[in-house]
C-alpha positions in Angstrom: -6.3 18.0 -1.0 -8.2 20.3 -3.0 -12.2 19.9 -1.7 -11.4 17.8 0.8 -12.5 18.4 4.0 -10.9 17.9 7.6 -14.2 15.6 8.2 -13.3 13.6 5.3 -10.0 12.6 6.7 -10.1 12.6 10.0 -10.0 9.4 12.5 -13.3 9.4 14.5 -12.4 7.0 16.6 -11.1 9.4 20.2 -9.7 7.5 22.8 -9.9 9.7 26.5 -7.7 9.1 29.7 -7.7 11.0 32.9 -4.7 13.0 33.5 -3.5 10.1 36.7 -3.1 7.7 34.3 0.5 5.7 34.0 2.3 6.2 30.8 2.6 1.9 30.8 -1.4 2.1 30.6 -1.4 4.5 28.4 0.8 2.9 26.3 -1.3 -0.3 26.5 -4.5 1.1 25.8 -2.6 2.9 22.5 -1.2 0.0 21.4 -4.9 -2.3 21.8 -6.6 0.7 19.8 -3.9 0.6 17.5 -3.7 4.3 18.1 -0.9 6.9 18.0 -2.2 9.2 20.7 -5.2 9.9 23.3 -6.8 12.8 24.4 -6.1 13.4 28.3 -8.4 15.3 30.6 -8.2 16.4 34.6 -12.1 15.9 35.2 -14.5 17.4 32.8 -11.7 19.3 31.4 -9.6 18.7 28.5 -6.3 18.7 29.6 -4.3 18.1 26.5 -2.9 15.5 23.9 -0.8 12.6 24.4 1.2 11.0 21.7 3.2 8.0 21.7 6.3 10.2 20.4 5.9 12.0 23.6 5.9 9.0 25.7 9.5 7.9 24.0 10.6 11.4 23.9 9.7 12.8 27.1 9.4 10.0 29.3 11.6 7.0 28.2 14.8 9.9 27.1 14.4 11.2 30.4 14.6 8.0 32.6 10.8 8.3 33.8 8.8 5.0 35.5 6.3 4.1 32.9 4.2 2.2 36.1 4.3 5.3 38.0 5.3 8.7 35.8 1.4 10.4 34.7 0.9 11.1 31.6 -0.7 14.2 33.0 3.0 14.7 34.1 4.6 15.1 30.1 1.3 16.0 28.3 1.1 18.6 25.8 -0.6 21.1 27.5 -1.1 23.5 24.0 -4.3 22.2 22.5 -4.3 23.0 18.5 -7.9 22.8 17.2 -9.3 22.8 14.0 -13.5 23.1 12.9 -14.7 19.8 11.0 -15.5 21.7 7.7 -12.2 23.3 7.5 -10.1 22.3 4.3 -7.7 19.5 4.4 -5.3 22.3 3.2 -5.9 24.6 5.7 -5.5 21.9 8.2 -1.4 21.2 6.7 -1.1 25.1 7.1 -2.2 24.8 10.6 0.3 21.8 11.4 2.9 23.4 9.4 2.4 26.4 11.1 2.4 25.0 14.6 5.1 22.5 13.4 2.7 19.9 14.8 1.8 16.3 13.2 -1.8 16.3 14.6 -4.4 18.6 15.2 -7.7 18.2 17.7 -11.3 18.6 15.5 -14.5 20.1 16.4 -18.0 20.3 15.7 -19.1 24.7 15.4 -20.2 24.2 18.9 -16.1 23.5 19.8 -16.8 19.5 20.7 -14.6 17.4 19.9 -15.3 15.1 16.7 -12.2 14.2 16.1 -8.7 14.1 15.5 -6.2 14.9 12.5 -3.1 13.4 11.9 -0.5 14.6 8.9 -0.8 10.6 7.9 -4.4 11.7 7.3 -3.7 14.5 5.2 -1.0 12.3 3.6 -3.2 9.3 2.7 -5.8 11.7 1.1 -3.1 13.7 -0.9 -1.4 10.9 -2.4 -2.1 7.1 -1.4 1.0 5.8 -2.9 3.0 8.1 -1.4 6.0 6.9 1.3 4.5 8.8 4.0 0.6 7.0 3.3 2.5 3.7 3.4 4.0 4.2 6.4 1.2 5.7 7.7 -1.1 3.0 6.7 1.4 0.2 8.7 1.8 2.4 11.9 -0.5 5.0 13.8 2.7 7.1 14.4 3.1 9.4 12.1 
């Protein structure tokens, strides 16, 4: 990952849902976008990051209504940013750290750019690798 940065490897494409809506739309619009997660905001505010591993985790283990449970309701509130020009390495420190699998990315003014998954990291570190394979068939990683 040497040289690399987080810009390099990052998925541009951000995908933002207010905080009311259902987890069965959410889950919708991830699976359309072909998409692992979605950035969730009450108003003008960010409000954190949903993933669909939180949707099966905290939603579907715990017996929730996909048509009426929020995802505002199980969203991870702790919002793990990283700057665009950061190294890919120091982004795998930061999820390793944080013992996350994705990480938020902005521009030096702290906008969001985009988003950084370990798949990312993975794909650039070594394409042939199990995890870029799997990563490369499914958002989910």
């Amino acid at each position: 990952m040497t040289g690399y940065r987080v810009a390099d490897v990052m998925t541009r494409q951000v995908i933002y849902l207010p905080a009311e809506t259902t987890l069965d739309e959410a889950a919708k619009v991830m699976k359309e976008a072909d998409i692992g997660d979605v950035v969730v905001t009450d108003g003008a505010n960010l409000a954190g990051i949903l993933t669909d591993r939180d949707i099966v985790v905290r939603a579907v283990a715990e017996n929730a209504d996909a048509n009426t449970t929020t995802i505002g309701s199980i969203v991870t509130r702790e919002v793990v940013m990283i700057e665009q020009f950061c190294t890919a390495g120091e982004a795998a420190s930061l999820m390793r750290e944080r013992g996350i699998r994705r990480v938020l990315v902005c521009d030096n003014e702290r906008k969001l750019v985009g988003i950084v998954s370990l798949g990312d990291l993975a794909m650039q570190l070594d394409p042939t690798s199990a995890l870029s394979e799997i990563s490369e068939q499914s958002p989910t990683v």
